[in-house]
N, C-alpha and C positions, 0 to 999 in steps of 0.2 A: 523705797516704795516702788521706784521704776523693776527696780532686782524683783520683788516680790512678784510683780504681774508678769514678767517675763516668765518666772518659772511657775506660774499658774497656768498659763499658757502653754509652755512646754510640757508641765505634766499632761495636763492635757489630751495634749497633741498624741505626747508617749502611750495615753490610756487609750484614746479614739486608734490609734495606730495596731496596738496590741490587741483592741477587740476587733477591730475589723480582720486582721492578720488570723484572727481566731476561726471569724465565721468562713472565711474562704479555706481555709490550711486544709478541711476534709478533703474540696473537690480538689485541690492542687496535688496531696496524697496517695487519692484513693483514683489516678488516670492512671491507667493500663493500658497496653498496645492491643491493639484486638486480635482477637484468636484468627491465627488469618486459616485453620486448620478447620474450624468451624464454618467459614465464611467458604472457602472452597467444597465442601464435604458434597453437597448439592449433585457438585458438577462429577465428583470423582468416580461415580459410580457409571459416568456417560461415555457412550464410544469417541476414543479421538480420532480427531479426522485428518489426516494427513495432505498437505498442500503441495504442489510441484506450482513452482513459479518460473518461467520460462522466459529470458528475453533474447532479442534477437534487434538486430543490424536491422533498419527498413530497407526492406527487398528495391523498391521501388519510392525513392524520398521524393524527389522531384525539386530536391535544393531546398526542403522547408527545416530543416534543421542545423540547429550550432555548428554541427560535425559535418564535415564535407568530405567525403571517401573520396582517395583518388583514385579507385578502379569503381566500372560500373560491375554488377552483376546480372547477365541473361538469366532470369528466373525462371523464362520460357526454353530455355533450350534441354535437350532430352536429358546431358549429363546432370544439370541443377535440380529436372524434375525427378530424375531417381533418384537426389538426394535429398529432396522434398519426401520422398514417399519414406525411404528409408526411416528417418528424420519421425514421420507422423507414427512409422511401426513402434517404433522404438517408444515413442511416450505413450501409445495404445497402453502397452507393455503395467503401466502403471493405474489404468482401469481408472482412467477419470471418469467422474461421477460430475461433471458441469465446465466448461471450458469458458472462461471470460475473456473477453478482448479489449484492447487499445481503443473505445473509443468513448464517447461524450454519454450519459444515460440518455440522453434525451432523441439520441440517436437509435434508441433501441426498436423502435417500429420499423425503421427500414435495414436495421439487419435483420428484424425478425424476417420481413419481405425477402430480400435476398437472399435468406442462408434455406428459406423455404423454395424458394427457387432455385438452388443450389444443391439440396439434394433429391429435387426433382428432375436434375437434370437437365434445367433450363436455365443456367447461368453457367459457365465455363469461369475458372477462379483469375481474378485480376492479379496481377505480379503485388500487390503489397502481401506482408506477410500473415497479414489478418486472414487471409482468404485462402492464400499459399498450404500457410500450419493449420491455423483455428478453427477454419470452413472443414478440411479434411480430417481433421485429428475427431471435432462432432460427429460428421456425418459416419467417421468409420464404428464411434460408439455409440452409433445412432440416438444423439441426442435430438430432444423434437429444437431447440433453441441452442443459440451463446446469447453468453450473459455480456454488457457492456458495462466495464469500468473503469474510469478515468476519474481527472481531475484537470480542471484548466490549466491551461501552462504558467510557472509561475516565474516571475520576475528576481532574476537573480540579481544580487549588487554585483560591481566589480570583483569579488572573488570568485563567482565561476565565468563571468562577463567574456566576449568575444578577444575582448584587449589582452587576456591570458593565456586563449588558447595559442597552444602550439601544439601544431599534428606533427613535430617532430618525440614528441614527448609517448607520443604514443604506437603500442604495435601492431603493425599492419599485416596481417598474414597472407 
């Protein structure tokens, strides 16, 4: 009698098991990967735009960063400014269409201030490399603005952490 309810309950289970296996089996079936041919088509037709990412050593750190150079560099002396200038022909060359800089967004009303007073003529460019490259590289392709983009600085663990570095590890030119 025990034997009999058991396997009344097993069939059961087996039946409830096989029908519901049923109702779901289409959509488990019938998933497909999306056309991703479709999904881009939109965009295929659109000009790409081509990006130059540019970085560079701060000109002028002032000891706020991990890396600590052991040579300074005169950014104001004539040799470094003609390789400043050089430097800003050379990426003209590539006809940026917006030049963004190293700093906070929320910074952006007073570079608009400065960079407008800077190709008025009434700002001389400070040794960081913001003002050095980014100030001259715009004003040579007469941008009316730079754009500012950053991100807060972020909290590295022990794997990039001070405790690792070694400036032997790296090359100094």
């Amino acid at each position: 009698m025990i034997k009999d309810k058991y396997i009344k309950k097993v069939s059961w289970l087996m039946v409830l098991i096989f029908f519901l296996s049923g109702l779901f089996q289409p959509s488990f079936s019938q998933q497909v990967s999306p056309d991703f041919n479709a999904l881009v088509a939109p965009f295929n037709s659109q000009k790409k735009s081509k990006v130059m990412i540019l970085g560079t050593f701060h000109f002028n750190d002032g000891g706020h960063d991990a890396f600590k150079p052991r040579f300074t560099v005169d950014i104001r002396s004539v040799k470094r400014q003609t390789e400043v200038g050089e430097l800003v022909a050379l990426l003209a060359k590539f006809k940026p269409t917006k030049v963004a800089i190293e700093s906070m967004p929320q910074r952006q009303k007073f570079h608009d201030s400065l960079y407008t007073e800077f190709i008025n003529k009434r700002y001389a460019p400070g040794e960081n490399e913001t003002y050095q490259v980014s100030y001259r590289l715009a004003a040579l392709m007469r941008h009316k603005k730079v754009y500012n983009i950053d991100a807060p600085p972020g909290r590295f663990s022990d794997g990039i952490g001070r405790r690792k570095f070694r400036p032997d590890t790296y090359l100094v030119l």
